[in-house]
C-alpha positions as CSV (number, residue, x, y, z in Angstrom):
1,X,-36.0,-81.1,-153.4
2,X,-39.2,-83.5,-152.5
3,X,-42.8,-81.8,-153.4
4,X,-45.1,-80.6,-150.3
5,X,-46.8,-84.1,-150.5
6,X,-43.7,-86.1,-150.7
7,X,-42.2,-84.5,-147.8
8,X,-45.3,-84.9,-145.5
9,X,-45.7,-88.7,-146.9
10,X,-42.0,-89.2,-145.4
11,X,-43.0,-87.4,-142.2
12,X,-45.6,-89.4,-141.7
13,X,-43.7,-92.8,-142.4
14,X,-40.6,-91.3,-140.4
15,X,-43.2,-90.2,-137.3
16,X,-43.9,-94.2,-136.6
17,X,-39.8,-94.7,-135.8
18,X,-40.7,-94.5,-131.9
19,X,-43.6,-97.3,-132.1
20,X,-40.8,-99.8,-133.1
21,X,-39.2,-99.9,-129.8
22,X,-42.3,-100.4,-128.4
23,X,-44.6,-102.4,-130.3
24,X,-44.3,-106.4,-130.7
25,X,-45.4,-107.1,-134.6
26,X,-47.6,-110.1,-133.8
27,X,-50.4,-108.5,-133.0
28,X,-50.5,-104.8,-134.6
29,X,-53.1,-103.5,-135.9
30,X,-53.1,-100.1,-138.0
31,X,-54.6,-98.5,-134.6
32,X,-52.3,-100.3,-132.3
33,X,-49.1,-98.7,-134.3
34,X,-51.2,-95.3,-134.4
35,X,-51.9,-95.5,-130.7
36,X,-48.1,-96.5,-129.6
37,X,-46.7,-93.7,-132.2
38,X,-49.0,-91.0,-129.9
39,X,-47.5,-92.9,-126.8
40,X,-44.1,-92.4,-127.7
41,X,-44.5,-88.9,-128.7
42,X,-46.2,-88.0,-125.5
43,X,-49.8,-88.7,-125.6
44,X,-52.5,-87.9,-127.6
45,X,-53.6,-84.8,-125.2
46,X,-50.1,-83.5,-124.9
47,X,-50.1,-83.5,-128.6
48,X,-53.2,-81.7,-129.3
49,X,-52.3,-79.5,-126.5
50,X,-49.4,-78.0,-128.4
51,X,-49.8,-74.5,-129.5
52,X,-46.5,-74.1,-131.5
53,X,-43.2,-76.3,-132.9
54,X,-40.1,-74.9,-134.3
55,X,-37.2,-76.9,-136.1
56,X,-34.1,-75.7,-136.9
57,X,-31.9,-77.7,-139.5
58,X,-28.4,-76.2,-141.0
59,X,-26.3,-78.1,-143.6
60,X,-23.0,-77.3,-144.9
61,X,-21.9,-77.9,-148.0
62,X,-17.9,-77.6,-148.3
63,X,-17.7,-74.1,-147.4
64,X,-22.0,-73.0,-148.0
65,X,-24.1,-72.9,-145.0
66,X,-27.7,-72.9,-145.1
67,X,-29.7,-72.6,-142.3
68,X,-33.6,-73.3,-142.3
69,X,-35.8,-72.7,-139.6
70,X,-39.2,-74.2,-139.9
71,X,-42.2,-72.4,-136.9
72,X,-45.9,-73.7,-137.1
73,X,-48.8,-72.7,-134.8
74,X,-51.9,-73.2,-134.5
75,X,-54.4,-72.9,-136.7
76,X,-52.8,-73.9,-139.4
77,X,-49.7,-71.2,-140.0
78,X,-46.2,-71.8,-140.7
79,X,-43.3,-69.2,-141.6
80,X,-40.1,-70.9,-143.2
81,X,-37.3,-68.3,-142.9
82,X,-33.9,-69.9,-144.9
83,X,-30.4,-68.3,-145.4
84,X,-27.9,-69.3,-147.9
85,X,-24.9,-67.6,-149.2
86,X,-25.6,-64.4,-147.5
87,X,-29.2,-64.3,-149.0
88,X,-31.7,-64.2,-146.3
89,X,-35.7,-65.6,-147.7
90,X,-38.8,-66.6,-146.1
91,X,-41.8,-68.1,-147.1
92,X,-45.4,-68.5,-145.1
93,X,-48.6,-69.1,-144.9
94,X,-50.9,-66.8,-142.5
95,X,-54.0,-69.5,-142.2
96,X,-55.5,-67.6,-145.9
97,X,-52.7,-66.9,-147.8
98,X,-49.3,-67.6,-148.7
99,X,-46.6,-65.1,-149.0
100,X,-42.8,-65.0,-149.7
101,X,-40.1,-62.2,-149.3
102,X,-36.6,-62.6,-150.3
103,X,-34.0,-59.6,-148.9
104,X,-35.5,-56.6,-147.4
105,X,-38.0,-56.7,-150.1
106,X,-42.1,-56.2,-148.8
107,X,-43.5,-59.7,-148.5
108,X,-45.3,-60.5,-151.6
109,X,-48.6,-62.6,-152.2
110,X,-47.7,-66.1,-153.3
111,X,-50.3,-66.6,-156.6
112,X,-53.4,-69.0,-155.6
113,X,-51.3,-72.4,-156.5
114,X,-48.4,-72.2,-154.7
115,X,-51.0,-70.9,-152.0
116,X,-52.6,-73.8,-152.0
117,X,-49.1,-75.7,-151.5
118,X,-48.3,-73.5,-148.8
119,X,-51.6,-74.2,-146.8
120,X,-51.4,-78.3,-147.9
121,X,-47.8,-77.9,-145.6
122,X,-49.2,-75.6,-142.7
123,X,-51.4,-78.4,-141.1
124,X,-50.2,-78.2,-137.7
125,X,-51.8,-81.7,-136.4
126,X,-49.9,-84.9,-137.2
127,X,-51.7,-86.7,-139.5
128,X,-51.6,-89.9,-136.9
129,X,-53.7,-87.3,-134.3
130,X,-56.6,-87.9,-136.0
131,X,-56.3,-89.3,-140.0
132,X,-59.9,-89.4,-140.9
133,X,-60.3,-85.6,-140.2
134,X,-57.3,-85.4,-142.5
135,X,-58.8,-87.2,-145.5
136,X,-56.3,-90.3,-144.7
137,X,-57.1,-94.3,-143.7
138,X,-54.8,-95.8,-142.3
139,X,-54.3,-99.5,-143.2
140,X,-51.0,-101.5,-142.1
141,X,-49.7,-102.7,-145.0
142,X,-47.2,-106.0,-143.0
143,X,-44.7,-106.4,-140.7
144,X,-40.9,-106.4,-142.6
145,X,-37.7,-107.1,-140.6
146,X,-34.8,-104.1,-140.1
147,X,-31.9,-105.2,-139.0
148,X,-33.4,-107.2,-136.0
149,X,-36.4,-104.4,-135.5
150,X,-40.3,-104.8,-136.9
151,X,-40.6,-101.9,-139.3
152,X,-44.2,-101.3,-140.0
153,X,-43.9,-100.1,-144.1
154,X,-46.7,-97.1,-144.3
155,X,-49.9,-97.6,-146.0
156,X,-52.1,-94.4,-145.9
157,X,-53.6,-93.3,-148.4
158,X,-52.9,-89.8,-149.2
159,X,-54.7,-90.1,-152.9
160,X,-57.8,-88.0,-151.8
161,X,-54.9,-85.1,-150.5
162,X,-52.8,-84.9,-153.1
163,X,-53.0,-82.2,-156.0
164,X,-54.0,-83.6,-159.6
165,X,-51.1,-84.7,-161.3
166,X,-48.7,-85.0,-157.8
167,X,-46.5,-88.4,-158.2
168,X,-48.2,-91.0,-156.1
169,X,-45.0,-92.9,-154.7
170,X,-44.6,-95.1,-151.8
171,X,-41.7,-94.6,-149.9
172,X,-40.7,-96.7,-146.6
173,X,-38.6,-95.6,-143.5
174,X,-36.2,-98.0,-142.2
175,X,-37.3,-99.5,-138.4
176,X,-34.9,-98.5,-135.6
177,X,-31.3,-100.3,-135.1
178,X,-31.6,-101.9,-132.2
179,X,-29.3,-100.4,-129.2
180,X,-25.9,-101.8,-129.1
Protein backbone atom coordinates (compact mmCIF):
# COMPACT_ATOMS: atom_id res chain seq x y z
CA UNK A 1 0.00 0.00 0.00
CA UNK A 2 1.41 3.68 -1.06
CA UNK A 3 2.00 6.24 2.06
CA UNK A 4 -0.57 9.33 2.42
CA UNK A 5 2.01 11.43 0.43
CA UNK A 6 2.64 8.95 -2.28
CA UNK A 7 -0.96 8.48 -2.98
CA UNK A 8 -1.76 12.30 -3.11
CA UNK A 9 1.63 12.74 -5.31
CA UNK A 10 -0.05 10.22 -7.89
CA UNK A 11 -3.45 12.00 -7.58
CA UNK A 12 -2.03 14.93 -8.45
CA UNK A 13 0.05 13.63 -11.55
CA UNK A 14 -3.13 11.41 -12.47
CA UNK A 15 -5.53 14.72 -12.07
CA UNK A 16 -3.61 16.36 -15.35
CA UNK A 17 -4.91 13.16 -17.69
CA UNK A 18 -7.82 15.50 -19.06
CA UNK A 19 -5.40 18.50 -20.00
CA UNK A 20 -3.81 16.05 -22.57
CA UNK A 21 -6.70 16.03 -24.88
CA UNK A 22 -6.78 19.50 -24.79
CA UNK A 23 -3.59 21.15 -24.58
CA UNK A 24 -0.97 21.47 -27.61
CA UNK A 25 2.71 20.98 -25.94
CA UNK A 26 4.34 23.80 -27.88
CA UNK A 27 3.43 26.37 -25.81
CA UNK A 28 2.54 25.15 -22.13
CA UNK A 29 3.44 26.67 -19.45
CA UNK A 30 3.04 25.17 -15.78
CA UNK A 31 -0.15 27.57 -15.55
CA UNK A 32 -1.48 26.77 -18.98
CA UNK A 33 -1.55 22.84 -17.97
CA UNK A 34 -3.00 24.07 -14.39
CA UNK A 35 -5.61 26.18 -16.08
CA UNK A 36 -6.70 23.47 -18.86
CA UNK A 37 -6.71 20.65 -15.92
CA UNK A 38 -9.49 23.09 -14.04
CA UNK A 39 -11.16 23.45 -17.60
CA UNK A 40 -11.51 19.87 -18.03
CA UNK A 41 -12.69 19.17 -14.61
CA UNK A 42 -15.32 21.79 -14.81
CA UNK A 43 -13.96 25.09 -13.95
CA UNK A 44 -12.23 26.60 -11.26
CA UNK A 45 -15.68 27.94 -9.61
CA UNK A 46 -17.51 24.71 -10.08
CA UNK A 47 -14.58 23.24 -8.24
CA UNK A 48 -14.41 25.41 -5.30
CA UNK A 49 -18.06 25.32 -5.26
CA UNK A 50 -18.16 21.67 -4.27
CA UNK A 51 -19.19 20.90 -0.80
CA UNK A 52 -18.63 17.07 -0.85
CA UNK A 53 -17.05 13.94 -3.16
CA UNK A 54 -17.56 10.40 -2.55
CA UNK A 55 -15.61 7.43 -4.45
CA UNK A 56 -16.43 4.09 -4.28
CA UNK A 57 -13.83 1.38 -5.46
CA UNK A 58 -14.32 -2.60 -4.86
CA UNK A 59 -11.64 -5.16 -5.92
CA UNK A 60 -11.86 -8.86 -6.01
CA UNK A 61 -9.38 -10.97 -5.42
CA UNK A 62 -10.25 -14.71 -6.54
CA UNK A 63 -13.07 -15.14 -4.24
CA UNK A 64 -12.24 -11.74 -1.47
CA UNK A 65 -14.08 -8.70 -2.03
CA UNK A 66 -13.14 -5.54 -0.64
CA UNK A 67 -15.12 -2.62 -0.92
CA UNK A 68 -13.71 1.01 0.01
CA UNK A 69 -15.67 3.92 0.06
CA UNK A 70 -13.80 7.13 0.27
CA UNK A 71 -16.48 10.69 1.47
CA UNK A 72 -14.67 14.18 1.97
CA UNK A 73 -16.40 17.50 2.71
CA UNK A 74 -15.61 20.49 3.40
CA UNK A 75 -13.48 21.77 5.61
CA UNK A 76 -11.13 19.40 5.52
CA UNK A 77 -12.99 15.86 6.77
CA UNK A 78 -12.91 12.55 5.27
CA UNK A 79 -14.39 9.14 6.59
CA UNK A 80 -12.93 5.98 4.83
CA UNK A 81 -15.33 3.08 5.66
CA UNK A 82 -13.61 -0.48 4.06
CA UNK A 83 -15.07 -4.08 4.22
CA UNK A 84 -13.06 -7.20 3.67
CA UNK A 85 -13.77 -10.65 4.51
CA UNK A 86 -16.76 -9.92 6.50
CA UNK A 87 -14.83 -7.36 8.68
CA UNK A 88 -16.37 -3.99 8.36
CA UNK A 89 -13.49 -0.83 9.45
CA UNK A 90 -13.51 2.78 9.12
CA UNK A 91 -11.14 5.36 9.58
CA UNK A 92 -11.62 9.50 9.70
CA UNK A 93 -10.66 12.53 10.33
CA UNK A 94 -13.29 15.15 11.84
CA UNK A 95 -11.21 18.57 10.78
CA UNK A 96 -9.16 17.96 14.65
CA UNK A 97 -8.70 14.57 15.05
CA UNK A 98 -8.40 11.28 13.62
CA UNK A 99 -10.28 8.33 14.63
CA UNK A 100 -10.69 4.61 13.60
CA UNK A 101 -13.26 1.83 14.57
CA UNK A 102 -13.05 -1.58 13.42
CA UNK A 103 -16.50 -3.93 14.07
CA UNK A 104 -19.02 -2.57 16.36
CA UNK A 105 -16.30 -1.35 18.52
CA UNK A 106 -16.69 2.71 19.85
CA UNK A 107 -14.55 4.74 17.49
CA UNK A 108 -11.19 5.26 19.12
CA UNK A 109 -8.71 8.32 18.92
CA UNK A 110 -6.02 7.75 16.34
CA UNK A 111 -2.62 8.75 18.53
CA UNK A 112 -1.23 12.43 17.34
CA UNK A 113 0.93 10.79 14.29
CA UNK A 114 -1.30 8.94 12.45
CA UNK A 115 -3.51 12.10 13.21
CA UNK A 116 -1.52 14.06 11.50
CA UNK A 117 -1.52 11.54 8.42
CA UNK A 118 -5.13 11.43 8.61
CA UNK A 119 -5.50 15.41 8.37
CA UNK A 120 -2.35 15.51 5.56
CA UNK A 121 -5.19 13.14 3.33
CA UNK A 122 -8.44 15.17 4.30
CA UNK A 123 -7.55 18.30 2.17
CA UNK A 124 -10.62 18.64 0.33
CA UNK A 125 -9.15 21.20 -2.47
CA UNK A 126 -7.18 19.81 -5.37
CA UNK A 127 -3.92 20.77 -5.01
CA UNK A 128 -4.07 22.31 -8.82
CA UNK A 129 -7.11 24.82 -7.19
CA UNK A 130 -4.80 26.83 -5.78
CA UNK A 131 -0.96 25.14 -5.05
CA UNK A 132 0.69 28.04 -3.35
CA UNK A 133 -1.93 28.01 -0.48
CA UNK A 134 -1.03 24.37 -0.39
CA UNK A 135 2.77 24.79 0.18
CA UNK A 136 3.37 23.42 -3.61
CA UNK A 137 5.06 25.31 -6.94
CA UNK A 138 4.35 24.16 -9.70
CA UNK A 139 7.05 23.95 -12.34
CA UNK A 140 6.62 21.88 -15.75
CA UNK A 141 9.18 19.75 -15.80
CA UNK A 142 8.99 18.96 -20.36
CA UNK A 143 6.87 17.69 -22.71
CA UNK A 144 7.50 13.53 -23.26
CA UNK A 145 5.54 11.68 -25.98
CA UNK A 146 2.74 8.73 -25.01
CA UNK A 147 1.82 6.76 -27.44
CA UNK A 148 1.05 9.69 -29.84
CA UNK A 149 -0.30 12.01 -26.79
CA UNK A 150 1.98 14.99 -24.94
CA UNK A 151 2.18 13.82 -21.36
CA UNK A 152 3.24 16.64 -19.14
CA UNK A 153 5.68 14.47 -16.37
CA UNK A 154 4.68 16.26 -12.85
CA UNK A 155 7.10 18.62 -11.26
CA UNK A 156 5.67 19.95 -7.84
CA UNK A 157 7.31 20.10 -5.30
CA UNK A 158 5.76 18.46 -2.35
CA UNK A 159 9.25 18.58 -0.18
CA UNK A 160 7.86 21.44 2.11
CA UNK A 161 4.46 18.87 2.76
CA UNK A 162 5.94 15.90 3.35
CA UNK A 163 6.64 14.36 6.88
CA UNK A 164 10.51 14.03 7.94
CA UNK A 165 11.76 10.98 6.78
CA UNK A 166 8.65 10.30 3.87
CA UNK A 167 10.45 8.82 0.59
CA UNK A 168 10.69 11.64 -1.84
CA UNK A 169 10.02 9.76 -5.24
CA UNK A 170 8.89 11.02 -8.56
CA UNK A 171 6.40 9.04 -10.14
CA UNK A 172 4.88 9.88 -13.73
CA UNK A 173 1.31 9.07 -15.13
CA UNK A 174 1.21 7.96 -18.61
CA UNK A 175 -0.62 10.74 -21.20
CA UNK A 176 -4.03 9.56 -22.63
CA UNK A 177 -4.16 6.88 -25.64
CA UNK A 178 -5.46 8.66 -28.24
CA UNK A 179 -9.21 7.60 -29.33
CA UNK A 180 -9.26 4.78 -31.82
Amino acid sequence: MLSRPAVKLLAVCAALVPVVALSSPAKETAESVRTLHLKARGGEAKLRGLTSVQVSLVTTEGDKVTTVTSVRTRPNRVRYDMQKDGVVSAKAFDGAQGWYAEGTAAPVKMDAQKSAKMAQGARFDDILLDPAAQGAKLALAGVEDVKGAPDFPCGQDFRSRLPEGAPRRRRRRQGRRPES
